[in-house]
N, C-alpha and C positions, 0 to 999 in steps of 0.2 A: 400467580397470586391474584386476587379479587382486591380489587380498588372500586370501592363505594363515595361517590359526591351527591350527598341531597337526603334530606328532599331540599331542594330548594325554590325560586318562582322561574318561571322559563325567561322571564323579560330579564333578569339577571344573568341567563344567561349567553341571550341575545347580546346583551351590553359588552358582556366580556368578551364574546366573537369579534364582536363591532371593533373595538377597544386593540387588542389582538391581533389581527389579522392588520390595525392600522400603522402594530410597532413591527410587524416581522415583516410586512411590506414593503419598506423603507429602504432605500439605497443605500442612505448614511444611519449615521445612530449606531446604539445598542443592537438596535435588530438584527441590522446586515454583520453584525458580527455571530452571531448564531452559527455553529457549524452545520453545514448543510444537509448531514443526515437527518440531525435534531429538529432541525425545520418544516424538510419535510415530513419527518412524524409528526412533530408541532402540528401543521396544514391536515394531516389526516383525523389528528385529535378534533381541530377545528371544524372539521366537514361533518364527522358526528353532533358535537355541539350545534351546530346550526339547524340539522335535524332534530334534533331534542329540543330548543327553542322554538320549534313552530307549535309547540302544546301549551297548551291554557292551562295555568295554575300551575302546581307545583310539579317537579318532574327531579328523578334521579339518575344519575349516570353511574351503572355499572360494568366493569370492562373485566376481563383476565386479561394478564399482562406477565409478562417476563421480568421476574427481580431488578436481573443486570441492567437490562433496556429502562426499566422505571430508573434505576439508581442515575442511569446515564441522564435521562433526559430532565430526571430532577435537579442535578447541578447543574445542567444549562440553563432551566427554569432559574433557579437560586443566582445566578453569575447575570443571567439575563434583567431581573430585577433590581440587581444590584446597582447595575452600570443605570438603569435607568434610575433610582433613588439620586445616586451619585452626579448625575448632570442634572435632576431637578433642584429648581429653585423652591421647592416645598417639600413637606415629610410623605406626603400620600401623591402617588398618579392614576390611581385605579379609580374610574368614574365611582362615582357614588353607586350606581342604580349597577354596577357590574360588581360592587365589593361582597355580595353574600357569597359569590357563583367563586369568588377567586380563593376567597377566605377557605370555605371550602373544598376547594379542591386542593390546595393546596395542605389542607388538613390530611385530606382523604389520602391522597397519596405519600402523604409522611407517616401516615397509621397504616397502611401496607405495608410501608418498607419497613418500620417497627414492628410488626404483626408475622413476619418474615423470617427476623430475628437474626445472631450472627453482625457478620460486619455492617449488613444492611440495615438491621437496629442500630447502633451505633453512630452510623451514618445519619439518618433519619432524624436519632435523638440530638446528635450535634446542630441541622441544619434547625430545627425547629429553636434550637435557645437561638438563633444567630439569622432567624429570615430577615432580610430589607424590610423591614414594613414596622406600621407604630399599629398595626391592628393586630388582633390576640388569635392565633394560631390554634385551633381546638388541636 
């Protein structure tokens, strides 16, 4: 399946590498509870992203990707935001300057997995009424 993020600004996406890469890092936290396959997919998502961030202005990320493999690492994604919502002391933790790059990807890849159709639609349409977040989910 084709998962599309963007167009969006590359410093957005810098931001969320930045951001990212400083919650899965982490010994303790939300992070280090990440199961360690997802992680390291996580880190190789990251390694793209960081390439893609070295371009001026707008920039899109498109991948082919496996249903199950997105389905899997989008409810770690979903579980991972959660626990971090849930020990903030405020409604948002996504820097400002990284929320275009998150919003959307996180759009992107819940219109795949809807675009997929089957239980992966289902799945997708559920997590999208119920993301962690007070920001609007295209």
């Amino acid at each position: 399946m084709e998962v599309v993020v963007g167009p969006v600004q590359a410093t957005s996406v810098r931001a969320f590498v930045t951001f990212a890469r400083g919650i899965l890092g982490g010994a303790e936290g939300p992070g280090a509870a990440v199961p360690s396959d997802a992680a390291r997919d996580y880190d190789a998502y990251l390694d793209e992203w960081d390439a893609l961030a070295e371009a001026v202005g707008e920039v899109t990320w498109v991948t082919e990707a496996d249903p199950e493999v997105v389905e899997y690492l989008v409810y770690a994604f979903y579980r991972l935001a959660k626990d971090l919502l849930d020990e903030a002391d405020r409604p948002r933790i996504i820097p400002d300057d990284a929320t275009p790059f998150y919003v959307l990807l996180v759009g992107g890849l819940l219109a795949a997995l809807h675009d997929a159709g089957g239980a992966q639609a289902e799945f997708a349409d559920h997590l999208r009424e119920f993301w962690p977040s007070e920001m609007e989910i295209p």
